[in-house]
C-alpha positions in Angstrom: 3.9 -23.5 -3.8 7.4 -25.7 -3.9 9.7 -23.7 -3.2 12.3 -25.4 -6.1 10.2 -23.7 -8.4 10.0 -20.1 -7.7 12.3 -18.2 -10.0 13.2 -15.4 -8.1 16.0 -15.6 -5.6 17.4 -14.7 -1.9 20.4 -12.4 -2.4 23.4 -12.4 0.2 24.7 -9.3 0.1 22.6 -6.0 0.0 22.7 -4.1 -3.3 25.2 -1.6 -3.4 23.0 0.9 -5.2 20.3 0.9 -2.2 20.4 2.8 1.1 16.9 2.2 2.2 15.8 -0.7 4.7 12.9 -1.5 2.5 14.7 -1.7 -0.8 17.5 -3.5 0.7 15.0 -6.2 2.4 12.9 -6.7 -0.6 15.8 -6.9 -2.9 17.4 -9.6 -1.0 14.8 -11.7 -0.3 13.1 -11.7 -3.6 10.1 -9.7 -4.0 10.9 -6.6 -6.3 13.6 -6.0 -8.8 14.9 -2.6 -9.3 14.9 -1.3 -13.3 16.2 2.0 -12.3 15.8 4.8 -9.9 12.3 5.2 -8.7 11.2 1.5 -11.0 10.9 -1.6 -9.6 9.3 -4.4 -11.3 7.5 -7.1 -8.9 8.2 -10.6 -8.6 5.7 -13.5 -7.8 6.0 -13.1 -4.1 6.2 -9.3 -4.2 3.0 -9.3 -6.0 1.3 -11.3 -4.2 1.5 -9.0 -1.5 0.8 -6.2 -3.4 -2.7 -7.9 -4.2 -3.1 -9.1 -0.7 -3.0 -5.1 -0.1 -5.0 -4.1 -3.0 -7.8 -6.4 -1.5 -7.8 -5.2 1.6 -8.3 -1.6 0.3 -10.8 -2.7 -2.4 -13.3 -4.3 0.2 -12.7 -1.2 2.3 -13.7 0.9 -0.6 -16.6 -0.9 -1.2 -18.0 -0.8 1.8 -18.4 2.5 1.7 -19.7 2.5 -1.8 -17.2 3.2 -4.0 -17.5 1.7 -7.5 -14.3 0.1 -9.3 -13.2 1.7 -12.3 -9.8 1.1 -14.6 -8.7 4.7 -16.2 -6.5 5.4 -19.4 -3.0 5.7 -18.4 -2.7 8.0 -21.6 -4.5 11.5 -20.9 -4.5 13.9 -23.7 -2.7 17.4 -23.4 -6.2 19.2 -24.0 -8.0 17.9 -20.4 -4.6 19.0 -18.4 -4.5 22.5 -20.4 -8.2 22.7 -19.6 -7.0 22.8 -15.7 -4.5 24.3 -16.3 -1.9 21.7 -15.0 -0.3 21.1 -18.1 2.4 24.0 -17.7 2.1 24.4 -13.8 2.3 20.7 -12.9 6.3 20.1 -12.8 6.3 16.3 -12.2 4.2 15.4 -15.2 6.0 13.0 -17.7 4.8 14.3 -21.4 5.3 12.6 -24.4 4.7 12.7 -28.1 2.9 9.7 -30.5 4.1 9.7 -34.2 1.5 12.4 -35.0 3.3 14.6 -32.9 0.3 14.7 -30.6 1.4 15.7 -26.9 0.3 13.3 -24.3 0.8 13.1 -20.6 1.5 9.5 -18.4 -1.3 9.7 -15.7 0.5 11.0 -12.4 -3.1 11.6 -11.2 -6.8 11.5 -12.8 -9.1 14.2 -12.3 -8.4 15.4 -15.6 -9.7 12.3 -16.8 -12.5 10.8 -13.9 -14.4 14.2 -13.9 -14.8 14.9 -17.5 -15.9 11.0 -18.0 -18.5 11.5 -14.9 -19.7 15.1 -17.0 -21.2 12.4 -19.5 -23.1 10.3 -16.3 -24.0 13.1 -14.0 -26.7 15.0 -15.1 -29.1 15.1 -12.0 -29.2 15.6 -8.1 -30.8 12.6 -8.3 -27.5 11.0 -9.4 -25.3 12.2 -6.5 -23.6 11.3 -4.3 -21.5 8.8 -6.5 -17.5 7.8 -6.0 -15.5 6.0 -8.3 -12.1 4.5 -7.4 -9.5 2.4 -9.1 -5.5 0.9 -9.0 -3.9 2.2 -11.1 0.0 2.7 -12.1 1.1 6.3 -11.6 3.6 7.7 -13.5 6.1 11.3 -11.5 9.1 12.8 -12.9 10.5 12.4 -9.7 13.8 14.2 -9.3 14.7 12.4 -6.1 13.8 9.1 -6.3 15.3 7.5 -3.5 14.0 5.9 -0.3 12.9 2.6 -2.2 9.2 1.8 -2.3 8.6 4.8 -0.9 9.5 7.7 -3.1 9.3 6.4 -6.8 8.6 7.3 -10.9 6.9 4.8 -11.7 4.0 3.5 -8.3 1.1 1.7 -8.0 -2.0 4.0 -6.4 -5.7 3.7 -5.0 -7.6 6.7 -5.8 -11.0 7.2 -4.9 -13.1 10.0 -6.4 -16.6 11.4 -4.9 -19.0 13.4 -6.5 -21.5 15.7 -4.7 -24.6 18.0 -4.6 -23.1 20.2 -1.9 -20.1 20.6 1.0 -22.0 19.3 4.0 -22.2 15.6 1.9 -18.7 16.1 0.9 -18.0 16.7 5.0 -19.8 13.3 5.5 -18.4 11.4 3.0 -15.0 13.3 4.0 -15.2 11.3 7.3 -16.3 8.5 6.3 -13.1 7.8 3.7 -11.2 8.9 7.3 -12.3 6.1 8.7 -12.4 3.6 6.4 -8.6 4.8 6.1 -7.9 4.0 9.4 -9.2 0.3 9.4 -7.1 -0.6 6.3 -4.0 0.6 8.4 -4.8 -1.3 11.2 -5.6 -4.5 9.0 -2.0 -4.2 7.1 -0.3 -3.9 10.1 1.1 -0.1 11.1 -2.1 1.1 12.5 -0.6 2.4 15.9 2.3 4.0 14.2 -0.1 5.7 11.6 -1.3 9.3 12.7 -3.7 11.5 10.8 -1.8 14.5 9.7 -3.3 18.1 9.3 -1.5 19.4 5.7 -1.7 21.8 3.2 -4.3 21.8 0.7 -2.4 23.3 -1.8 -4.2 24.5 -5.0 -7.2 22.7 -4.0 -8.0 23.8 -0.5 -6.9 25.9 2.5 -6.1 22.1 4.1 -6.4 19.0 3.1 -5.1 15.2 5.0 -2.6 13.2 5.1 -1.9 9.6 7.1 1.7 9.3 8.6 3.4 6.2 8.9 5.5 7.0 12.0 9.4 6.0 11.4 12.9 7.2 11.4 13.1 6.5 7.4 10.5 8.7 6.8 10.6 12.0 5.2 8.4 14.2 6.2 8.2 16.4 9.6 5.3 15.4 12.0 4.6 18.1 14.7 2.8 16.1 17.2 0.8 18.1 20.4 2.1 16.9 23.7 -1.1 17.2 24.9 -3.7 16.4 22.3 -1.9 14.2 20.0 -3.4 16.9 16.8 -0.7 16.6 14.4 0.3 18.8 11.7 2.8 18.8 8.5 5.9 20.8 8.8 4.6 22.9 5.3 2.0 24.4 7.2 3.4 24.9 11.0 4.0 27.8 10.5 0.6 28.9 10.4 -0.6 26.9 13.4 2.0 28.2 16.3 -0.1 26.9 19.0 -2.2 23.4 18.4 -5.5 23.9 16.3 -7.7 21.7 18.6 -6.5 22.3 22.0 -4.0 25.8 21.7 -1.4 23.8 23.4 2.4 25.2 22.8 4.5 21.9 23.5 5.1 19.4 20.9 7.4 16.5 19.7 8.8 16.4 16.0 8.4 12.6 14.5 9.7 11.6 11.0 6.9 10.1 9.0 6.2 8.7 5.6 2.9 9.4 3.8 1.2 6.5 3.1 -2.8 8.2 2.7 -4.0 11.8 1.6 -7.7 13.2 1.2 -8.4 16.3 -0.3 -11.4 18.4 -0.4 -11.4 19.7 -4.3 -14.8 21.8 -4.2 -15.5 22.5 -7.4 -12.0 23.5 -8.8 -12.5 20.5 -11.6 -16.1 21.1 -11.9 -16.2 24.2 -13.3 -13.7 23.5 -16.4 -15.0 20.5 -17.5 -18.6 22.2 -17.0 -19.2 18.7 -14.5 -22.9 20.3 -13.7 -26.3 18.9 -12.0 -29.5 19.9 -12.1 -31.0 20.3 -8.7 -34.6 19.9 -7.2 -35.7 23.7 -8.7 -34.2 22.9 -12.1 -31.4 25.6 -11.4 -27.7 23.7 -12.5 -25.1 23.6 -9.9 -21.3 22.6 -10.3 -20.8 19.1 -8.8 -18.3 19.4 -5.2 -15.4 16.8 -5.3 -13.3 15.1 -3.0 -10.5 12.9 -3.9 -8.7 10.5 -1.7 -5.1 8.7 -2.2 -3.5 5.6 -1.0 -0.1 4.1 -2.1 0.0 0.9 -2.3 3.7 0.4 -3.0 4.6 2.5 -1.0 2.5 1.2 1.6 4.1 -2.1 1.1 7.6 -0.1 1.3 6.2 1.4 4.9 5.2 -1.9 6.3 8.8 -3.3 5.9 10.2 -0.2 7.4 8.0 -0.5 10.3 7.9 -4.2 10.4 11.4 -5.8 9.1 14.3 -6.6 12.1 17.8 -7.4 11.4 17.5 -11.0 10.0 15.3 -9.9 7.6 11.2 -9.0 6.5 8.6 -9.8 8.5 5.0 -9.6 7.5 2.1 -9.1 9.1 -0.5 -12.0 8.7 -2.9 -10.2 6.3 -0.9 -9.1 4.1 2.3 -11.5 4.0 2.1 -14.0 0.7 2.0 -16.8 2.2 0.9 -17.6 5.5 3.3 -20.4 6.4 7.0 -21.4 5.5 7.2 -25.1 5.4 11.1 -26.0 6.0 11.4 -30.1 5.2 14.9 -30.5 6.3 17.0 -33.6 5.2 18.2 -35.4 2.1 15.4 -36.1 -0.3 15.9 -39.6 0.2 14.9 -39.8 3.7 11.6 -40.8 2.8 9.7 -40.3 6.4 10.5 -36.8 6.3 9.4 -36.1 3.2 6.0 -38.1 3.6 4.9 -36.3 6.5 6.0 -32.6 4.6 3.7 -33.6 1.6 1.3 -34.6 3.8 1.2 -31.2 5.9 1.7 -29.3 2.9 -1.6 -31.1 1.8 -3.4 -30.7 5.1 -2.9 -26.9 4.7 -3.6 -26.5 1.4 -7.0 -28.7 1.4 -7.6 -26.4 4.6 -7.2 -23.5 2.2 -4.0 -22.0 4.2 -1.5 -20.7 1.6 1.9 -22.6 2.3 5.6 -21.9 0.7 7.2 -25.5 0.9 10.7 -25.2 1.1 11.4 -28.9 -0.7 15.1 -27.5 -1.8 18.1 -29.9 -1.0 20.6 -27.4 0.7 21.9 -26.7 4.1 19.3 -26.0 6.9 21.3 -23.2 7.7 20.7 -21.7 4.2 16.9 -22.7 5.3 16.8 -21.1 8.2 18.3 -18.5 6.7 15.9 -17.9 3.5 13.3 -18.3 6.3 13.7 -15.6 8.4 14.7 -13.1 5.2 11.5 -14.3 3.1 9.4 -13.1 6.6 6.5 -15.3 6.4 4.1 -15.1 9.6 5.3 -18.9 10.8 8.0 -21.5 10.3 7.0 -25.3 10.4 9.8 -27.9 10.6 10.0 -31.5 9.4 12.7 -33.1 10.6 13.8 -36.7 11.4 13.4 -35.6 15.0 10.1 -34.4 14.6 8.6 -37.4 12.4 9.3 -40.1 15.0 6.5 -38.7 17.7 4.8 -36.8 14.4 5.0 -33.3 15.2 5.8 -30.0 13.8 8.4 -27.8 14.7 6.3 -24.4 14.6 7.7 -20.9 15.5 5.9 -17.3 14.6 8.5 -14.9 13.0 8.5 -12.2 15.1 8.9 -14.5 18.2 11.5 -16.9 19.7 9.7 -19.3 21.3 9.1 -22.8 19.1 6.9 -25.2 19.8 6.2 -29.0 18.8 2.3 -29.2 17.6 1.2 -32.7 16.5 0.8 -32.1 12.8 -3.2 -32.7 13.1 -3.3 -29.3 14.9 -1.5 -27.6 12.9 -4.5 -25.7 10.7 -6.1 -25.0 13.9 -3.1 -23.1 15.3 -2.1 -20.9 12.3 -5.6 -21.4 10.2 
């Protein structure tokens, strides 16, 4: 993509209305646009990284066997009475149509994936299944702040399994664990993401959670100084000695949660009559699990975790393009701009997504843009450079810079 035709622009100063690092960085530099506390709509190059995120966690889920679904984000008052979350569930936004019929935005969807599966699941023979989708989640929120990372209105994975009994829900329990895991370590933050012992709150006596370790987070980590175990601050109180090794010292970490599982038993089962029939005919309620993962708010964590003073800086899988192309000069110096289409072609043909920055302003404001936008590598064409044909080439989170004749160039960043 040309750069002179992106609509969304760099901002100088940071928005007065936004304390957090990765509201202030993606503001600036382009990607999200705030509507109001806790909304943010996403421009092109925001969204592109949203998607390169939701890939990542759809060939994850896959591979484990989870099936993509797309749920109503309308849920009607009767499936949340039928759980009874309608009056004890304080975030849920409720609304009424013209008919004065009460609805509810979906904040989460077991009132609506486990009636729908009550109409597929009829046999052991159909279990174990698990469904997961992206899907917009709506929370009255009453402290939206922090960005990306504490919102009304957020994008979500959730992944839904459906089984005969607990010791396949253990299995498959572990197996979303560690599928977790590798999608951290893809995006970027996988040494500063812990997995969290929390509470299970209606559903369970405990349940997961996946801590992105950083001073802007929220939550309290107790981490053992000996095991590593780490638990939530809601539920220290009940653990005064580690759980895995009975260790007393620990350190106290801020983290923001960017992954929960929970095991749900048959708490959803039961009122939606979600029943199989088993090998002896006799009917069973089906045991759940259900696993989150925030996908805006992961993209919020990776900037805390990943952005410097100049500005963003994303990690290679996920970043929307792979490669800033800065062609510096007046448009009319015709060698410099021949050997920028032609590297611009070179990477595309290669199939190595490119942002050409073909703008005539000041390098500075280039240089600039380039470090804010964070894109994994800078390549320069300059006057300079075009006499011995090379590339000026420097990764973001480095200083170094090195000249690579331009016929290397996929090679090196490819």
């Amino acid at each position: 993509m040309r750069q002179s035709e992106l609509f969304a622009k760099t901002i100088r100063e940071a928005p007065r209305d936004e304390m957090s690092r990765n509201a202030i960085w993606l503001t600036r530099a382009g990607y999200v646009h705030k509507e109001m506390a806790g909304v943010y709509s996403y421009l092109p190059l925001g969204l592109r990284v949203i998607k390169k995120i939701e890939q990542i966690v759809r060939e994850a889920m896959n591979r484990i066997g989870g099936q993509e679904v797309f749920l109503s984000a309308l849920h009607p008052k009767e499936n949340w009475e039928k759980t009874g979350r309608w009056q004890t569930m304080t975030d849920l936004y409720k609304i009424e149509d013209e008919s004065d019929r009460e609805l509810a935005l979906g904040a989460t969807h077991e009132e609506i994936i486990t009636p729908l599966m009550a109409t597929h699941i009829n046999s052991y023979q159909d279990l174990p299944f698990s469904a997961y989708q992206f899907q917009t989640k709506f929370r009255h929120e009453l402290r939206a702040k922090s960005g990306l990372l504490r919102g009304r209105e957020f994008i979500m994975k959730d992944l839904y399994s459906f089984h005969r009994d607990q010791t396949d829900l253990d299995n498959f329990y572990k197996k979303v664990g560690e599928s977790y895991r590798e999608i951290f370590q893809t995006v970027g933050i996988g040494e500063q993401t812990i997995y969290t012992l929390a509470s299970g709150g209606t559903f369970s006596p405990y349940s997961h959670e996946f801590q992105t370790l950083t001073p802007a987070g929220e939550d309290q980590i107790h981490i053992c100084a000996k095991c590593h175990t780490a638990i939530n601050d809601e539920i220290i109180a009940k653990h005064p000695t580690c759980p895995k090794c009975g260790g007393a010292e620990r350190t106290v970490q801020t983290g923001i949660e960017v992954g929960n599982t929970f095991q749900l038993g048959d708490k959803f089962s039961v009122p939606f009559e979600l029943n199989y029939r088993d090998e002896t005919g006799k009917m069973k309620p089906v045991i759940m699990g259900c696993y989150g993962l925030g996908i805006s708010r992961l993209m919020g964590a990776i900037v805390e975790v990943t952005a410097d003073e100049q500005g963003l800086a994303w990690p290679i899988a996920v970043a929307p393009f792979r490669a800033h192309l800065l062609s510096l000069g007046s448009d009319k110096d015709t060698a410099v701009q021949t050997q920028a289409t032609n590297i611009y072609n070179q990477l595309t043909k290669a199939g190595i997504e490119v942002l050409w920055d073909d703008r005539v302003v000041a390098t500075g404001v280039k240089f600039t843009e380039a470090d804010l936008l964070g894109l994994p590598y800078r390549l320069v064409v300059s006057a300079r450079t075009v006499e011995k044909n090379l590339v000026e080439v420097k990764k973001r989170t480095v200083d170094e810079i090195k000249l690579i004749p331009s016929q290397k160039l996929c090679a090196l960043i490819g």
